[in-house]
Phi, psi and omega in degrees: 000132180297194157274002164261350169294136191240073193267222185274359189258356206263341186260353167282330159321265214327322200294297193272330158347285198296311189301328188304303173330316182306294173304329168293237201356295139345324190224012130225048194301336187280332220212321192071039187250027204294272214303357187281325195294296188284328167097146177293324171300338154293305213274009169266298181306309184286013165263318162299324163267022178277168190280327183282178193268168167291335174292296186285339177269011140293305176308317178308307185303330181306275162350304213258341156298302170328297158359285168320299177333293174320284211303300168327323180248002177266000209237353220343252202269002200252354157209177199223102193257072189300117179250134146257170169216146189206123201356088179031017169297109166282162151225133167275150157211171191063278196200127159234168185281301197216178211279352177268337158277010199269304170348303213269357188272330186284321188285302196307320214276320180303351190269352193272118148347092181114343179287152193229335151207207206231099205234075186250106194243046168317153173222132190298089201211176180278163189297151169275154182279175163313297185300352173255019135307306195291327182301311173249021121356288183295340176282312190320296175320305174327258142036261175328291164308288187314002183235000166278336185314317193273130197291293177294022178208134157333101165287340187237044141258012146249124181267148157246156201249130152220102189258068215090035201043041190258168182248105158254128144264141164212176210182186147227112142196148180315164190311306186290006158250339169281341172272351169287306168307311168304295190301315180317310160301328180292324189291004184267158186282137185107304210273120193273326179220193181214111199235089279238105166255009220273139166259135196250155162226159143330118139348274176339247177017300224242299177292342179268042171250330206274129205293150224241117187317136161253161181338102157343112172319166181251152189297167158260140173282135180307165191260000000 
């Protein structure tokens, strides 16, 4: 079995994998700093098992830096603006001052190269403290961890979001992993809402993902 394989041994892997990630991920949600913690090589294996093309979960990064950027300088202390991306799917999230800044944070982030759409779900409201960062920081790990738990879905076909303890998920993944998904998370402790962000595929689809059985030893021949 390669290191990509996801036979009965990839989900005994996959669990304390996932968790170390989390946990790296958790004490440096704040900083970006995932890949200094964890080493390129995990953070090559979980890229390697996405849905996306290598090509587009470059461009997201790409994306969601320019964002930053973009946002930082139209909004400076007056929002506090979170960009993901996920195949050039955008999602906005957190707190802005008025309904012309969240517009015009909208209008900038559609102008960024590569983008195919917008999900903006910024809210006119005062900056979130550190501590409903950190709250939801921890739902999110949480999250994560619970969908590596289900046997029957994909975990690093969902990105997770946690904004005020509302849940955005997005992904590729079908209507029935997504609703898989969607419960699991309304089951975490914390979690105020659920908010479905899915770019959706085919069943069809959805099987030319699935790791291809390998191949029976061959009997050894009698002597």
């Amino acid at each position: 079995m390669t290191s990509f394989d996801k036979g009965p041994g990839w989900k005994r892997l996959q669990r304390p994998l996932v968790l170390s990630l989390l946990c790296g991920t958790l004490l440096t949600s704040l900083t970006g700093c995932v890949e200094m913690i964890v080493g390129s090589a995990v953070i090559g294996t979980v890229a390697a098992a996405d849905r996306r093309t290598f090509g587009a979960q470059t461009e997201d990064k790409t994306i969601a830096v320019k964002g930053e950027i973009k946002l930082q300088n139209l909004v400076g202390d007056a929002g506090h603006i979170n960009v993901n991306s996920f195949n050039r799917r955008v999602l906005l999230t957190g707190e802005v001052r008025d309904q012309a800044m969240k517009d015009a944070a909208e209008r900038e982030v559609r102008g960024i190269e590569g983008v195919v759409s917008v999900a903006n779900e910024m809210e006119i409201a005062g900056l979130s403290s550190y501590t409903s960062r950190s709250s939801d920081a921890l739902i999110t790990t949480k999250v994560k961890a619970s969908l590596v738990d289900m046997k029957d879905i994909s975990a690093n076909s969902f990105k997770v979001v946690t904004e005020r303890g509302a849940v955005y998920l997005m992904g590729r993944v079908t209507q029935r992993e997504g609703n898989i998904g969607a419960d699991v998370a309304r089951g975490v402790s914390g979690v105020q809402k659920v908010v479905k962000i899915f770019e959706y595929i085919t069943e069809e689809e959805w099987k030319s993902y699935q790791p291809t059985p390998a191949a029976p030893k061959q009997q050894a021949a009698a002597n």
